[in-house]
N, C-alpha and C positions, 0 to 999 in steps of 0.2 A: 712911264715910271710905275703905276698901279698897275699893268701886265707882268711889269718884271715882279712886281711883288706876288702877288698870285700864284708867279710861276715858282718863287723861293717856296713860298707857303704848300702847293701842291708838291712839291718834289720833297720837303720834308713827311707830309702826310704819306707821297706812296714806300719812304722807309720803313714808317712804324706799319704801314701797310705789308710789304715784302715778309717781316718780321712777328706777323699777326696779331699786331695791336690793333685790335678794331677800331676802338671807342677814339686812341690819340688819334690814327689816320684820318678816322671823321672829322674830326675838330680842325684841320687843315685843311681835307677838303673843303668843309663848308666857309673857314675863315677866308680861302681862294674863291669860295662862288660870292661872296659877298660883296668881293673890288672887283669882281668880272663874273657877269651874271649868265652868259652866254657860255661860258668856259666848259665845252663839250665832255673833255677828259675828266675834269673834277664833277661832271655829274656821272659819270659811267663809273669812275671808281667809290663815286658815295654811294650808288645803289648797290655795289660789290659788297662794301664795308656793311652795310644796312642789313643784306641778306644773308652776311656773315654772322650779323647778330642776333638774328632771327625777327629782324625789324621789317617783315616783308612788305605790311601797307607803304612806309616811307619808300622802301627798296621801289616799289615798283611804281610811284610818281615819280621818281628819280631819273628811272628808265621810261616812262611818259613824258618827262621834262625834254630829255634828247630827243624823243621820237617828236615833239614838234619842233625840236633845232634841226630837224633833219630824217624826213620821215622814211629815208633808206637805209638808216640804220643799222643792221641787221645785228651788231652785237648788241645793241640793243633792246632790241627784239626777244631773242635770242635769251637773252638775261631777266629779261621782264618774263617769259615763259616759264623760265627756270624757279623766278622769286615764286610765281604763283602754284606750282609744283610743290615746293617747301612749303610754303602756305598751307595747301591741302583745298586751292579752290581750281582743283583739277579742267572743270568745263571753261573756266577763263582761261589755261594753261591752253588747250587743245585748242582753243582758239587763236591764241596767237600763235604757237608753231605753223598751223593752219594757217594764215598771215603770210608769214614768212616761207614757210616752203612756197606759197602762189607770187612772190615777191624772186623768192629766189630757188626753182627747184631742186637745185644740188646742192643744198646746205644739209650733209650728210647725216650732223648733228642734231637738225633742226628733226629729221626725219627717225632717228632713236628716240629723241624725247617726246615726239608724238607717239613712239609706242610706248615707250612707257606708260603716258598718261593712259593710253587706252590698257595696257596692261591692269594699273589700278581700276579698271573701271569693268573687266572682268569683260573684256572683248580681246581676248587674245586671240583670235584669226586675221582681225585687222591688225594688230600690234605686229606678229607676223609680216605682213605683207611691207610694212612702213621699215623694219631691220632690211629684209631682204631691197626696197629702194637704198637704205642708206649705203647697202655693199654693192649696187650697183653702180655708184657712185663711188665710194669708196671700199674697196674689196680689202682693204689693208687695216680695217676698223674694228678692233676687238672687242668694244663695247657693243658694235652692234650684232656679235655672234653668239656674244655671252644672252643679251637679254632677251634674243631668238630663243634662246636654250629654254630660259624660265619661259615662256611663254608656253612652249612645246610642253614642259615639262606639266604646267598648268592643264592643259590638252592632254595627258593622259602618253604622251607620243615620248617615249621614254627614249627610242632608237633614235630618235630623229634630233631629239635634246643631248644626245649624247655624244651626235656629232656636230654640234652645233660647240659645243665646249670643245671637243676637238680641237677644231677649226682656230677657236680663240686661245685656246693654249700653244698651238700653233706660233701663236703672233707674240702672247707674252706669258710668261712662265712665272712672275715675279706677283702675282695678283692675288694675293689668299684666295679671295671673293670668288674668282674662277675656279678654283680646285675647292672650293664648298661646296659650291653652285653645281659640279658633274659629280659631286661627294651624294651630294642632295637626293639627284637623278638616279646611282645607281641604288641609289639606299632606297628610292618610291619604288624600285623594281626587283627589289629585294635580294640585289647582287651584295653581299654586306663585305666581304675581301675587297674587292678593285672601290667600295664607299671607305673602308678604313684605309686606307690606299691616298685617298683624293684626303679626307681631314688630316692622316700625318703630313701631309706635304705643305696643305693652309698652315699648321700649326710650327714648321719648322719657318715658314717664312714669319708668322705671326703669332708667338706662343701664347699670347692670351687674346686669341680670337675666341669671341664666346661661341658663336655657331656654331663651330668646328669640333670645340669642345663637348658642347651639348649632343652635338649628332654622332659623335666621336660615342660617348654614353652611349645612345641607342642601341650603336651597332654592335658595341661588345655585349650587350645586355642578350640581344638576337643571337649573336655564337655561344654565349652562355658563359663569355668570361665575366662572371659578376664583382670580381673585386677590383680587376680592372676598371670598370664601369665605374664603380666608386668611386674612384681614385676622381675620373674625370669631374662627379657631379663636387667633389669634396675642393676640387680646384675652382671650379667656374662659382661656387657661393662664397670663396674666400676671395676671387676678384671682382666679384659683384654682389655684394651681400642682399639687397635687395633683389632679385632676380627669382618670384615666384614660382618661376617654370622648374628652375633647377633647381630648389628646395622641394619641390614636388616630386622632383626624377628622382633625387637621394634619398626621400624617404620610398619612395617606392625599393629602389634598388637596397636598402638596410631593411626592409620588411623581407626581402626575398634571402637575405642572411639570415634572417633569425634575429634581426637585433628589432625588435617590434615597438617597445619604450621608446628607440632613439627614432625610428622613424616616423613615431605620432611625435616627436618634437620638434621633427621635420616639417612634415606637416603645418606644424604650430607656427612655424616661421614663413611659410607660404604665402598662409593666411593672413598673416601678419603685413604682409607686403604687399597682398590683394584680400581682401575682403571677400569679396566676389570669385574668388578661384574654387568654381565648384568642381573641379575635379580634386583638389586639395583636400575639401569637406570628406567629399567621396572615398578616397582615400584612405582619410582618417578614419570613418568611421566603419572600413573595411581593416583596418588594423585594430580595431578594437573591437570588433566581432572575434577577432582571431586568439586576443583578449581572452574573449568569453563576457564582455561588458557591454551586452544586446543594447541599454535602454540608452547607454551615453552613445553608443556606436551610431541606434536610432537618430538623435540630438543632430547628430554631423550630419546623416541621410538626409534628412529631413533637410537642412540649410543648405546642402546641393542641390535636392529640387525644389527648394523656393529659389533661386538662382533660375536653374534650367530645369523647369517641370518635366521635361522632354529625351531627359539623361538616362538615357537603356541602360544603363552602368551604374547608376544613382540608382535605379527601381529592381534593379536583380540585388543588390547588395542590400536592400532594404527590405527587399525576400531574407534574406539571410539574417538580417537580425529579427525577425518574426519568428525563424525559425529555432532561432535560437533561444526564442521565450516560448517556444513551445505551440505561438498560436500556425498551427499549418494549413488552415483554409486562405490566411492574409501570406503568409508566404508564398504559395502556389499560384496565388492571385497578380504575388509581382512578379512571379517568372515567370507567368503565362505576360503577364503585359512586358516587360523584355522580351522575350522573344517573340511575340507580335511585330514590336519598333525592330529588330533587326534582327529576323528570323536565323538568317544563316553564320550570324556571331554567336547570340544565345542558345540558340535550339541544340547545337553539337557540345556545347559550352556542360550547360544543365545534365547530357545524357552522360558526364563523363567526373563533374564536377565532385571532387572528395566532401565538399561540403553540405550536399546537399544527401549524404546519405541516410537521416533520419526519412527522409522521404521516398526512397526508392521502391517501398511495400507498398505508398501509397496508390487506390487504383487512378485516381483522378490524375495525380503526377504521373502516373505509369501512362495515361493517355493522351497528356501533353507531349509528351516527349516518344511517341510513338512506340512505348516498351512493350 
């Protein structure tokens, strides 16, 4: 009689379960592990529910509870790799795929999520190698071609990511994340047509993909349609208000209008949303050079590189409000240290730059920049 209750109790939990009520489904699975303590299924769907919730220490005793009901497991394995994955404690993750692929070698899955992990872990050659087992095993798996792609793409191997999306698009078409993901790749390679190409497609399947959005901005910013561009970042901060990337990209893109006010309020909202967004600072206090307002412009420079001392972007703009007070020995001094940090950005940048024309008699700037 207490099995059959269990089984009432579980079979209502996996409804509110199907239906994505996390919290009710727990409360029946666990009310079913409490008259049947062995009940394999209501531990596998309570560490579902747990990982659902981002409860991943419980999640993954849960899936430790089956693996001693039964240490072949494998979706439990499997799942417990997964919690620890969301977790963020990646070396236990790689471990048990690790586990489970020497348990089971063709768990095709088992072998994407070990790239993954290595993915995070900034070993993309092996992460590689583990996508290419999981199609050898499963040649029909578009997850595993897609995250080939990033890997590739991570690697500089822009050709080779490119047919790796391919291949996955091949199998499914219906995937925004795919046609980001070869959006991504053509846009690192600086193909910006066949990248605005791949974000309309994400965004007809999923009109408030933010990534698609965001990168969608980029591209048109590159072919020089600027109001378009706008349009994008002016969407992506009205469905995500908080989103300090894209209140940075707007004001950028309203400073390149001319609308310079509205993009230090830009800005102002960034910051707002990150503190620490020192390219935000940066930013600002290059729209407030433009201003003509050197010592507030300074204020922002300045809290970019207490952020990142190390900001070639933060220390040429910081040239610029120097210069604009007029002191030109502390100007010269930050664009000679820019273009030190990244000679072949700054150096052509400085020999062309409108703003730095109070300096071009100078001889010492004149032998910086090889005039």
């Amino acid at each position: 009689m207490s099995e059959k209750k269990a089984l009432i109790l579980f079979k209502q939990g996996e409804k509110f379960f199907e239906s994505q009520e996390w919290e009710k489904a727990l409360n029946f699975f666990e009310a079913a592990l409490k008259i049947k303590k062995d009940y394999r299924a209501a531990w596998f769907c309570r560490g579902l529910a747990l990982s659902y919730l981002k409860r991943y220490d419980e999640s993954v005793k849960s899936f430790d509870k089956l693996l001693e009901l039964n240490s072949n497991d494998f979706s439990a394995r499997f799942n417990r790799g997964v919690a620890l994955f969301e977790w963020e404690k990646y070396e236990a993750a790689l471990t048990t795929f690790e586990e489970l692929i020497k348990l089971k070698p063709e768990h095709y899955e088992a072998w994407v999520q070990k790239g993954n992990v290595l993915i995070i872990m900034d070993r993309n050659k092996e992460a590689i190698s583990c996508y290419d087992r999981a199609l050898e095993f499963n040649p029909f798996y578009y997850k595993a071609y897609a995250n080939r792609g990033k890997a590739q793409l991570n690697l500089g191997k822009f050709s080779a990511a490119n047919q790796s999306y391919e291949k996955a698009l091949e199998l499914e078409q219906n995937d925004p994340e795919l046609w980001y993901n070869q959006g991504s790749t053509f846009l690192a390679g600086k193909q910006y047509e066949p990248a605005l190409n791949c974000f309309d497609r994400a965004l007809k399947i999923q009109p408030e993909h933010l990534a698609s959005l965001m990168n969608q901005g980029i591209v048109l910013a590159n072919l020089g349609q600027i109001k378009d561009c706008l349009k994008c970042y002016e969407k992506v901060v009205k469905i995500a208000p908080n989103n300090t990337h894209a209140w940075n990209n707007l004001g950028i893109t309203l400073r390149r209008l001319g609308r310079i006010k509205e993009a230090i309020a830009a800005y102002d909202q960034a910051i707002k949303c990150d503190p620490n967004n020192y390219e935000a600072w940066d930013n600002r206090g290059y729209a407030l050079v433009k201003l003509g307002k050197g010592q507030k412009a300074l204020v922002s420079i300045n809290r970019c590189l207490e952020i990142k001392p190390n900001h070639a972007n933060g220390i040429y703009n910081k040239g610029l409000c120097y210069l604009l007070q007029g002191k030109l020995k502390l100007a010269i001094d930050c664009i000679a240290e820019a273009i030190k940090l990244e000679p072949s950005k700054y150096l052509p940048t400085a020999k062309i730059d409108p703003d730095l024309h109070k300096l071009r008699k100078n001889k010492r700037f004149q032998a910086l920049i090889g005039s």
